[in-house]
C-alpha positions, -999 to +999 in steps of 0.1 A: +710+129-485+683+104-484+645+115-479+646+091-449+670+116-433+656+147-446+618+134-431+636+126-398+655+161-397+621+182-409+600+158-381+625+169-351+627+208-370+585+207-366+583+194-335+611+217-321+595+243-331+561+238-323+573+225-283+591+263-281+561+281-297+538+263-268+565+273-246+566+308-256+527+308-256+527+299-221+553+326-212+528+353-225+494+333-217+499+320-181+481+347-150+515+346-129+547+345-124+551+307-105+532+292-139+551+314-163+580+295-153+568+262-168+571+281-204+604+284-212+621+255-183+599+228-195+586+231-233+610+255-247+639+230-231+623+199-249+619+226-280+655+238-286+666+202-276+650+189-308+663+217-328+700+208-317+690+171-323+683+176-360+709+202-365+734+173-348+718+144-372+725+169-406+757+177-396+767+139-390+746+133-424+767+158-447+797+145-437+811+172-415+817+150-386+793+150-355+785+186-340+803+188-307+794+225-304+758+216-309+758+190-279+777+209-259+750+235-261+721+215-256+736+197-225+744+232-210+709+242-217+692+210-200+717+213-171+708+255-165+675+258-172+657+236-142+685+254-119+679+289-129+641+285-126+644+267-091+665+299-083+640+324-095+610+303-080+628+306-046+637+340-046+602+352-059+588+330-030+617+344-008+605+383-020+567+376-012+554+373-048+515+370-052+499+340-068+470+341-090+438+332-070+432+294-078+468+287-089+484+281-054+465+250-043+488+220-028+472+190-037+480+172-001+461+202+016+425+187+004 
């Protein structure tokens, strides 16, 4: 394998990893529930998206043939994961769930 490749595959690797850490950071860090969601729809998506990028780019690389399986997985992901958060953003809205004081501001309101 050429260090070309390898420098790609260890770029998307870092940055994968360091979009899902942020991600995950955010799940544990943000004060409620409505901004805990942008954790793990928004930077862990972009995160394990990389991840399957350079896992896709190895395979191809190696000579085992493009991953299918890999793809498949990372278009399920970015299909599922804006719908399951809209879902759980409308039922905690539907259920009554507080927001953090400051955090519910609606920028046309001002």
């Amino acid at each position: 394998m050429s260090p070309i490749v390898e420098t790609i595959i260890a770029a998307m690797l870092l940055l994968g990893g360091a979009f899902t850490l942020v991600g995950a950071i955010g799940l544990a860090r943000l004060p409620d529930f409505f901004t805990r969601l942008h954790g793990p729809t928004k930077a862990t998506t972009v995160g394990v998206g990389a991840i399957m990028l350079s896992s896709v780019v190895y395979f191809s690389v190696v000579g085992e043939g493009i991953g299918i399986a890999e793809i498949l997985i990372t278009v399920f992901l970015f299909m599922t994961a804006p719908v399951s958060a809209n879902i759980l953003a409308k039922a905690a809205m539907h259920m009554g769930v507080r927001t953090m004081e400051g955090t519910e501001g609606k920028p046309w309101d001002q």
